[in-house]
Legacy VTK file of the C-alpha trace (Angstrom):
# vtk DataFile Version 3.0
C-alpha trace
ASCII
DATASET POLYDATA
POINTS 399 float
93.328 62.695 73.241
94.978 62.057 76.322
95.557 65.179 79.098
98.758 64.239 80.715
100.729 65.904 83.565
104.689 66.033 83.612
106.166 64.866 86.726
109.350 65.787 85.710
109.520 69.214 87.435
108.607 68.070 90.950
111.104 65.005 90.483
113.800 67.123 89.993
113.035 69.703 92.559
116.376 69.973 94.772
114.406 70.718 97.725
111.794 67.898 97.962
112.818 65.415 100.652
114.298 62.051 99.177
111.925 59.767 100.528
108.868 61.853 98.746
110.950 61.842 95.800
110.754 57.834 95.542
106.954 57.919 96.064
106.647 60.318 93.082
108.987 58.450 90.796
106.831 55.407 91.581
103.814 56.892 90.488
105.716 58.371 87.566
106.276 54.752 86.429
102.494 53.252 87.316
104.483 51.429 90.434
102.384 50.314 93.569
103.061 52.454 96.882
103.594 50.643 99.695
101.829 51.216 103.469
105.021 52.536 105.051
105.001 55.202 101.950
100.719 55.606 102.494
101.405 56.864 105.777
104.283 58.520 104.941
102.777 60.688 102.616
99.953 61.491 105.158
102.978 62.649 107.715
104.806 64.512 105.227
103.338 65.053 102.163
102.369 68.547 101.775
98.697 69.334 100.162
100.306 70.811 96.792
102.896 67.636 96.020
100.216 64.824 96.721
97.287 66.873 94.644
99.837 66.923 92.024
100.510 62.855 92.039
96.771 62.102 92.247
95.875 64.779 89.525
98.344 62.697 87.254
96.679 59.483 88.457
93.485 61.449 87.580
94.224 62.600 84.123
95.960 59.267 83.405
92.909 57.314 84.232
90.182 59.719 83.029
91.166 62.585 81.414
88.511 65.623 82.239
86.424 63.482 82.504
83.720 63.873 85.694
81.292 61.390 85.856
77.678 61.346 87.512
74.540 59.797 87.629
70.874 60.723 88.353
69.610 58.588 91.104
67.688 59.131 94.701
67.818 57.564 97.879
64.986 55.794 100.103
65.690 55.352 103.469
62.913 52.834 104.882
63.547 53.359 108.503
65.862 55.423 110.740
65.447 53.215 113.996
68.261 50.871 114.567
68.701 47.980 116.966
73.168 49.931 116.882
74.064 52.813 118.687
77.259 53.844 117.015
78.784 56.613 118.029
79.171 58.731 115.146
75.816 58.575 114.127
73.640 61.319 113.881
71.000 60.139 111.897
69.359 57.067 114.022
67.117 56.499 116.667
67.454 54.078 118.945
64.793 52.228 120.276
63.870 54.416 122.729
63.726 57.016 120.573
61.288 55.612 118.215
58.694 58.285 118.487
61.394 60.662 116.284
62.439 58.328 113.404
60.142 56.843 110.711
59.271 53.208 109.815
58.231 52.905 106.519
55.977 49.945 105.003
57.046 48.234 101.723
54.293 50.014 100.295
55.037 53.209 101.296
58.576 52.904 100.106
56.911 51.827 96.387
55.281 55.000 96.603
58.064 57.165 97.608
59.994 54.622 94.015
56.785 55.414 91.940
57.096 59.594 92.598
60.229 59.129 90.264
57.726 57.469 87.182
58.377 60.511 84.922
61.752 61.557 85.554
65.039 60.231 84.064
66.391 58.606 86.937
68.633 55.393 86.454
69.475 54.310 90.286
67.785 54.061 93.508
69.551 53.489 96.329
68.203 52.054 99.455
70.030 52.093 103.123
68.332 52.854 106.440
68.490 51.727 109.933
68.550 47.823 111.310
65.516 46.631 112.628
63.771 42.618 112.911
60.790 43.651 110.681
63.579 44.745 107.896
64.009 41.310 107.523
65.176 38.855 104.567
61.496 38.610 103.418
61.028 42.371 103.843
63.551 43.408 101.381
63.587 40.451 98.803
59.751 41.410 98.310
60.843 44.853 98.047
63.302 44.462 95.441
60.869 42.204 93.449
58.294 44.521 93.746
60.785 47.371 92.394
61.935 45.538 89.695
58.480 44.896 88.546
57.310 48.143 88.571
60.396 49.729 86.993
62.405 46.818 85.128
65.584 49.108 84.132
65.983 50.937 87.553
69.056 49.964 88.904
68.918 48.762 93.200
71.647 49.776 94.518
70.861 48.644 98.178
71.861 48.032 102.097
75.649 47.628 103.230
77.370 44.246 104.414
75.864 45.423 108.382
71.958 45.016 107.068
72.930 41.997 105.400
74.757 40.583 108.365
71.783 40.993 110.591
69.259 40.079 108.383
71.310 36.687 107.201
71.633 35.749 110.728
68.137 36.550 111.787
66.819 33.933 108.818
69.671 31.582 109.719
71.477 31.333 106.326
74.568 32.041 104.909
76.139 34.879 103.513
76.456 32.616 100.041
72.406 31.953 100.047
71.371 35.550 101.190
73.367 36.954 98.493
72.157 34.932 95.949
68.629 35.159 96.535
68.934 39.217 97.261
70.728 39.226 93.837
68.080 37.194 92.231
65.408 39.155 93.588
66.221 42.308 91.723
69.461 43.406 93.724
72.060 44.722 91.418
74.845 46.181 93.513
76.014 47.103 96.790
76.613 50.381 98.366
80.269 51.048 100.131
78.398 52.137 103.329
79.068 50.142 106.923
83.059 50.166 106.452
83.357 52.786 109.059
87.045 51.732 109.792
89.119 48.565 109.464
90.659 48.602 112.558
89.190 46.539 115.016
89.822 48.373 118.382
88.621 51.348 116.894
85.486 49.868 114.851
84.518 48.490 118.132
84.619 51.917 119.745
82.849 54.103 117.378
81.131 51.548 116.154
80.274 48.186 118.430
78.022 45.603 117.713
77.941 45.809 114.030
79.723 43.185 111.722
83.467 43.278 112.171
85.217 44.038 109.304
86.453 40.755 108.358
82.237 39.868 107.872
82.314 43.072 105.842
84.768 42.299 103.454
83.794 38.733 103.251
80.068 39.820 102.322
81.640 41.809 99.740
84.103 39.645 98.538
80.902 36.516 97.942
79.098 39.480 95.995
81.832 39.828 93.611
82.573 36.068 93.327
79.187 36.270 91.637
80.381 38.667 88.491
78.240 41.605 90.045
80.185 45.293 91.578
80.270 47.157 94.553
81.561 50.407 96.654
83.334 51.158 98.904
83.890 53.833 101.993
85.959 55.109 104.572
85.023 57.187 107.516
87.614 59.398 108.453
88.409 62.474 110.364
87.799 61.187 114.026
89.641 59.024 115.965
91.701 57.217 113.694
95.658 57.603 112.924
97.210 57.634 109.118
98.082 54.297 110.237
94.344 53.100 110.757
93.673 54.840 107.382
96.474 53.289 105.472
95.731 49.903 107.503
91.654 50.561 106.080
92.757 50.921 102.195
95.267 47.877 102.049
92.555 45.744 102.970
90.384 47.052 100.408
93.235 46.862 98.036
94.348 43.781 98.590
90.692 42.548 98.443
90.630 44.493 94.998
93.487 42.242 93.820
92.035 39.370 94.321
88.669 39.827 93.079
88.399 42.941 90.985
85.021 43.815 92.115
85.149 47.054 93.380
84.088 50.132 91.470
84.506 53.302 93.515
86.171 54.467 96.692
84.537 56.761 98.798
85.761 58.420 101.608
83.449 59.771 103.632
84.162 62.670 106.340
83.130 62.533 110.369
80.490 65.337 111.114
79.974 66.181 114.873
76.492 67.563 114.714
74.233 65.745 116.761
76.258 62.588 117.829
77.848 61.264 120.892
81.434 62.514 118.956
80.666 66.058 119.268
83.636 67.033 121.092
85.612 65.640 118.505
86.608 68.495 115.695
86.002 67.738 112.289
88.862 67.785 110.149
89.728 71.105 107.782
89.263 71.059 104.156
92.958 71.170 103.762
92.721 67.204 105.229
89.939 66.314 102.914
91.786 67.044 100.420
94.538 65.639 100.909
92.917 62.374 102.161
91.422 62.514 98.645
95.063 63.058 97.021
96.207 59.966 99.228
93.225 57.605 98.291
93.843 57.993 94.941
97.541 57.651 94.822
97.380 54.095 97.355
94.274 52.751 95.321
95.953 51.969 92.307
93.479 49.213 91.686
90.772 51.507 91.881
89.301 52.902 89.234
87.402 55.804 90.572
87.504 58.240 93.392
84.200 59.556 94.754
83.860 62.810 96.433
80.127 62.579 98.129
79.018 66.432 97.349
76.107 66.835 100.148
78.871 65.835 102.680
81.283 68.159 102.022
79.618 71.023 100.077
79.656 72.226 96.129
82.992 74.205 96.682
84.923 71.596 98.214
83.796 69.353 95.885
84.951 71.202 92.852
88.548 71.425 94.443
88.511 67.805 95.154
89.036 67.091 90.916
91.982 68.374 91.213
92.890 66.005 94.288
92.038 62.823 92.143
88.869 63.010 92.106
86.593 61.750 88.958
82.994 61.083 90.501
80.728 63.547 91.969
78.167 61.073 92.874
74.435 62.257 91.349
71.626 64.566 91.522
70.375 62.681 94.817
67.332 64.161 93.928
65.359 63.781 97.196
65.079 64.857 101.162
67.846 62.034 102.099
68.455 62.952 105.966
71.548 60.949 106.556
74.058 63.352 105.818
72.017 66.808 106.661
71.478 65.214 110.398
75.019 65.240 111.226
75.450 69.047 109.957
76.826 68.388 106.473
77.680 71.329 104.397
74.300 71.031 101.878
71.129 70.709 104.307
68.850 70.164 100.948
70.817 67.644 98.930
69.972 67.982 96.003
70.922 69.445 92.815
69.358 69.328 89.077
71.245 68.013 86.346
72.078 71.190 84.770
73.305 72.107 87.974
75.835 69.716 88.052
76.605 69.902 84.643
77.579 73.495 85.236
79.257 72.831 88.329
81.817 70.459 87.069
82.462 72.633 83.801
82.772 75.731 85.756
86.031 73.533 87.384
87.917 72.661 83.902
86.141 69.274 83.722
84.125 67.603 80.946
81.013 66.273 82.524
79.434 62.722 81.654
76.223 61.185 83.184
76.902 57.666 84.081
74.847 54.772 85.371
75.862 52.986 87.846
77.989 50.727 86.126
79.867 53.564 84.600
77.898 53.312 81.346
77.843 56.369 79.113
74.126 57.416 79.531
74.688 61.236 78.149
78.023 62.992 77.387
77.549 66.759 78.150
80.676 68.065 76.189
78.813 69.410 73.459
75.640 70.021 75.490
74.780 74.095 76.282
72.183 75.406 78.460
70.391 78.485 77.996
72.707 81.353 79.772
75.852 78.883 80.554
78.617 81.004 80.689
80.314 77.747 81.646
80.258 76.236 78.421
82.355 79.438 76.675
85.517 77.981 75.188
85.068 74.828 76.951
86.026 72.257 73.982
89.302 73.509 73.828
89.700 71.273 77.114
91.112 68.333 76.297
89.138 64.936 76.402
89.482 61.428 77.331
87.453 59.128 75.462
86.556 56.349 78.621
LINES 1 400
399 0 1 2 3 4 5 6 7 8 9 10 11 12 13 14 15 16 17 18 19 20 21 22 23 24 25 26 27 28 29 30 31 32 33 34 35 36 37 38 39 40 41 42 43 44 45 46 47 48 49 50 51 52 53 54 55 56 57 58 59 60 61 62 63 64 65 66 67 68 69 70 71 72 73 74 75 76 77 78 79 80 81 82 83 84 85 86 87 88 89 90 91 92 93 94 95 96 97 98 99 100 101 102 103 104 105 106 107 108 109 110 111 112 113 114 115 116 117 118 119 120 121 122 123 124 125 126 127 128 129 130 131 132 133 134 135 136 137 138 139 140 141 142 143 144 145 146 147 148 149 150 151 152 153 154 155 156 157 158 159 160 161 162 163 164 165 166 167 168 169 170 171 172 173 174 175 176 177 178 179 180 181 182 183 184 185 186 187 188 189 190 191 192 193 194 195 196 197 198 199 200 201 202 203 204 205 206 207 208 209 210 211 212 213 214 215 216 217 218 219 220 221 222 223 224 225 226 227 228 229 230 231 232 233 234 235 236 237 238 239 240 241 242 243 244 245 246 247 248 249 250 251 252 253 254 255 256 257 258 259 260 261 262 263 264 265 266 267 268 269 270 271 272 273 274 275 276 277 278 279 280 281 282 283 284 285 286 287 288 289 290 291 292 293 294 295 296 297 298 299 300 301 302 303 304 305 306 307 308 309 310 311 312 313 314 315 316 317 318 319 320 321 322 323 324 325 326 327 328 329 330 331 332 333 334 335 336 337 338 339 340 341 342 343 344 345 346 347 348 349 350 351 352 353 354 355 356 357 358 359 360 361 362 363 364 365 366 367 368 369 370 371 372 373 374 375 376 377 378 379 380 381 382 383 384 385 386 387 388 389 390 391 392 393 394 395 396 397 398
């Protein structure tokens, strides 16, 4: 059974603007927006009319439907050779003495403390440094996959890659191949920053350029495997540079299909050399959510990052086209908390979640990271969840 959302009202509403009008008959029909209209909604499109469009994406692509997944992150090192601008979680050089540089077998420890629980991804990203080299990490995904056969490595963006191509002196073709044959399985949406050149190079200089960022992703797909990926918004971009960021991910999408989920992640000014740059409200997350989902047609999921943004934003955001809550992240990541997220302990148990997304209208299903069904929590109750009272009269989509 299908949840669906009529359109009709706001269509026919005498005092919505006629250019907003077109947008929403387009999505009405399943018809592609184009950038002029992606900014346009940005500039004019009030919070309640573009929640409305996504939330009809939403339900037309997923129902209630809210997926997650159980994973955890390890982060081998927080030194990095970059200094970008908005980021609060590295240490330079100089600053070695307060980050941490793990060795491959302390980061199979830190895998092997998840032996006895359920867990189905780990996800690897950290800071760029010469030891973190092609040899570092191909022996570290071997040594994963050995250990734990089934785990899924989810691991390092297109700017660890990058470095760590160039540093062995082969291409992005070979690196990806033998990363992918050492135990890699997909790639993380992290590193996009922004599309926009200028501005990349402000916030974020020195790192691969975009164009190296989408090609990196592009050869990963090319080879039948998936990927994320992310914005960063809320600091010095314009709707434009947001707009300008998606189209190259959709148009990317077009061609090769790869991509999974879209993730927008928001600026935080704790502890970064953007501090006196005000982070956004939640009315703007949500309707950058709203937007993402409406101009990523090709997209088939919108992720709202929960530790970022905090549990009650996060429920809101499924009814801005949201349909992924990421997972559990059961673990002490840093990245996040260092740059004064809304959850400082990122983490939250299953039934947690569970409860969380029910306690918004949703149906809740755990995921892998493929979007396999590993556990559908519809008819699943938990001791004391008032959450679960009358819930299957909610209507379901069967994914």
């Amino acid at each position: 059974m299908q949840t669906t959302i009529d359109l009709g009202t706001l269509i026919n509403d005498k005092n919505l603007a006629g250019d907003l009008k077109a947008i929403a008959k387009k999505v009405q029909k399943g018809e592609r927006i184009t950038t002029d209209e992606g900014i346009l909604l940005y500039e004019k499109g009030p919070l309640s009319f573009v929640g409305t469009l996504a939330n009809f994406i939403r339900h037309q692509k997923h129902g209630k439907t809210t997926w997650f997944n159980r994973n955890f992150h390890v982060e081998p090192t927080n030194v990095c050779l970059y200094t970008c601008k908005f980021c609060s979680y590295s240490r330079m050089i100089k600053q070695r003495s307060d980050g941490w540089e793990y060795t491959l077998e302390e980061v199979i420890d830190m895998v092997k403390k998840y032996d006895d629980q359920p867990v189905t991804e780990v996800h690897i990203v950290g800071g760029v440094l010469p030891q973190y080299d092609f040899e570092f990490y191909t022996d570290l995904y071997k040594a994963i996959k050995a250990h734990r056969p089934e785990l899924h490595i989810k691991a390092l963006t297109p700017v660890e890659y990058h470095y760590i191509f160039k540093k062995a002196k082969i291409s992005y073709e070979e690196g990806m191949k033998a990363m992918h044959e050492a135990g890699l399985d997909s790639l993380p949406g992290g590193g996009a920053e922004i599309f926009d050149e200028q501005l990349r190079d402000e916030i974020a200089g020195g790192k691969c350029s975009s164009d190296e960022w989408l090609r990196i992703h592009e050869i990963w797909h090319e080879m039948g495997l998936r990927s994320n990926a992310t914005i960063l918004y809320g600091h010095l971009e314009t709707f434009a540079h947001r707009i300008d960021h998606m189209n190259r991910l959709r148009e990317l999408q077009d061609k090769t299909g790869g991509f999974q989920t879209f993730i927008p992640l928001k600026f935080r000014n704790k502890n970064n050399e953007m501090a006196h740059v005000p982070e956004v409200s939640v009315i703007e997350d949500l309707r950058n959510y709203a937007i993402s989902r409406i101009f990523l047609d090709n997209f088939e999921h919108i992720k709202a990052y929960w530790p970022m943004i905090g549990r009650t934003t996060a429920q809101m955001s499924l009814d801005f086209g949201v349909d992924d809550l990421d997972g559990t992240i059961d673990d002490t990541t840093k990245i996040y908390s260092m740059a004064g997220s809304e959850e400082q302990n990122p983490a939250m148990s299953t039934e947690e979640l569970v409860k969380t997304i029910r306690n918004s209208g949703y149906v809740a299903k755990e995921r892998d990271t493929l979007y396999n069904v590993v556990t559908d929590y519809t008819d699943v109750q938990f001791e004391d969840d008032k959450s679960y009272k009358g819930y299957m009269s909610l209507p379901v989509v069967n994914n």
